[in-house]
KOLTOR-925589 format. One record per atom (N, C-alpha, C): x, y, z. Coordinates in steps of 0.2 Angstrom, whole numbers, padded with zeros to 4 digits, always signed. Each point is the difference from the previous one (the first is absolute). Layout:
BEGIN
XYZ ...
This chain:
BEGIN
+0004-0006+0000 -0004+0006+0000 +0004+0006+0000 +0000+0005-0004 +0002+0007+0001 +0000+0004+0006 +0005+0002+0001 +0000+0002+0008 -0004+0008-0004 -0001+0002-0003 -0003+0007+0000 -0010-0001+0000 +0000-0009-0001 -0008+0001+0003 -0001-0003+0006 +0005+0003+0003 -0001-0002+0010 -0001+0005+0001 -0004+0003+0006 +0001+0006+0003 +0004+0000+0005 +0000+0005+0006 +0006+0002+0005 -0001-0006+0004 -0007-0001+0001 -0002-0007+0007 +0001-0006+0000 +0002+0000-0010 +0002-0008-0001 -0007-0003-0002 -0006+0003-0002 -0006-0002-0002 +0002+0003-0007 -0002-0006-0006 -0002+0000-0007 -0006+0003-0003 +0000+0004-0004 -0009+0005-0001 -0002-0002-0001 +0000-0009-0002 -0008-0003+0000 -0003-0001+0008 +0004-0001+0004 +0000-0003+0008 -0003+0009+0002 +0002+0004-0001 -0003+0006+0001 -0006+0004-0002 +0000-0004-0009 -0008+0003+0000 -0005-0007+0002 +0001-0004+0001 -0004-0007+0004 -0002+0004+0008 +0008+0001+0003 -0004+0005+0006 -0005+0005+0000 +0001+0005-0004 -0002+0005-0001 -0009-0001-0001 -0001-0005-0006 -0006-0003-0002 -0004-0003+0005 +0004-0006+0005 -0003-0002+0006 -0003+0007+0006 +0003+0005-0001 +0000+0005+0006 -0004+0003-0004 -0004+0002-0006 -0006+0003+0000 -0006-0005-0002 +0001-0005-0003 -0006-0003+0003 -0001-0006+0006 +0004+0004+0006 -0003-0003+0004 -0004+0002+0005 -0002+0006+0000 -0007+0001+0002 -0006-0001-0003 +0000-0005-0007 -0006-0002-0004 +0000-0006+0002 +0007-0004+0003 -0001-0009+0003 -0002+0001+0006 +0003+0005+0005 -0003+0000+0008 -0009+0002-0001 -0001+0004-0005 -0007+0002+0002 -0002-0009-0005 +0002-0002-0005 -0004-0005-0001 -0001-0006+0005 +0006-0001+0004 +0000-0006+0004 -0003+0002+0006 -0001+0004+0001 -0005+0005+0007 -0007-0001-0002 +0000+0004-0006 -0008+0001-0001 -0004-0005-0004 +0004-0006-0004 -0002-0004-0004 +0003-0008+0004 +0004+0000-0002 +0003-0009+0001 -0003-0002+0005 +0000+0005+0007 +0002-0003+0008 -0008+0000+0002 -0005+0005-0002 -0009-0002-0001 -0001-0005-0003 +0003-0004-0005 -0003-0006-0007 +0003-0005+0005 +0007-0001+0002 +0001-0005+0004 -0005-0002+0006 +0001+0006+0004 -0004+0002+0007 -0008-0004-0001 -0003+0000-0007 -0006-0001+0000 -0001-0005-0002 +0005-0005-0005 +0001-0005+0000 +0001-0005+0006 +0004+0002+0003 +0000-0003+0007 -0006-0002+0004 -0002+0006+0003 -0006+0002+0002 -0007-0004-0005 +0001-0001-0005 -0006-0006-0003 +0002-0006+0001 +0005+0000+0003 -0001-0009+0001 +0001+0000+0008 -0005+0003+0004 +0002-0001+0006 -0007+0001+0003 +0000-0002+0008 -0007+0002+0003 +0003+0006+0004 -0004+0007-0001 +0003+0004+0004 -0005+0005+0000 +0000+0003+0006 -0003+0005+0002 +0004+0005+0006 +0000+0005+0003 +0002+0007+0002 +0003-0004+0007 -0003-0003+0003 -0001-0003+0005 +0004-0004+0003 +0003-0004-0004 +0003-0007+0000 +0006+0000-0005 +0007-0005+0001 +0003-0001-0006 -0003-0003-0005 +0002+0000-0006 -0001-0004-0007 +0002-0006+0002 -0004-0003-0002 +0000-0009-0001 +0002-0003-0008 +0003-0002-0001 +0003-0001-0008 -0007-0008-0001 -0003+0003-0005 -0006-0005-0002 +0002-0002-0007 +0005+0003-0004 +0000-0002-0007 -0005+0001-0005 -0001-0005-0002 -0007-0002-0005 -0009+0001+0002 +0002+0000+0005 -0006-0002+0005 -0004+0004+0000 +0000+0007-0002 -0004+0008+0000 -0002-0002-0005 
């Protein structure tokens, strides 16, 4: 590799704009995985169990 596409830190600009690209859409993965994923799981689970406010969940499976 040419040492004039290292920078000072010893990172390669592709390793650079991969960072770069990760650090602006990751505010679009924290709210996905907040607002999306961790409900669809949450209520997944939550259908396969006997639950109420009351009591822990009882994993029933198929059984609902």
């Amino acid at each position: 590799m040419l040492a004039s596409s290292r920078s000072a830190g010893g990172r390669s600009l592709t390793q650079r704009s991969l960072v770069r690209g990760l650090l602006f859409a990751s505010p679009w993965i924290v709210g996905f995985v907040f607002l999306q994923l961790l409900p669809i799981l949450a209520s997944a689970y939550y259908s396969l169990t006997n639950f109420n406010l009351f009591q822990e969940p009882v994993f029933v499976g198929l059984e609902n």
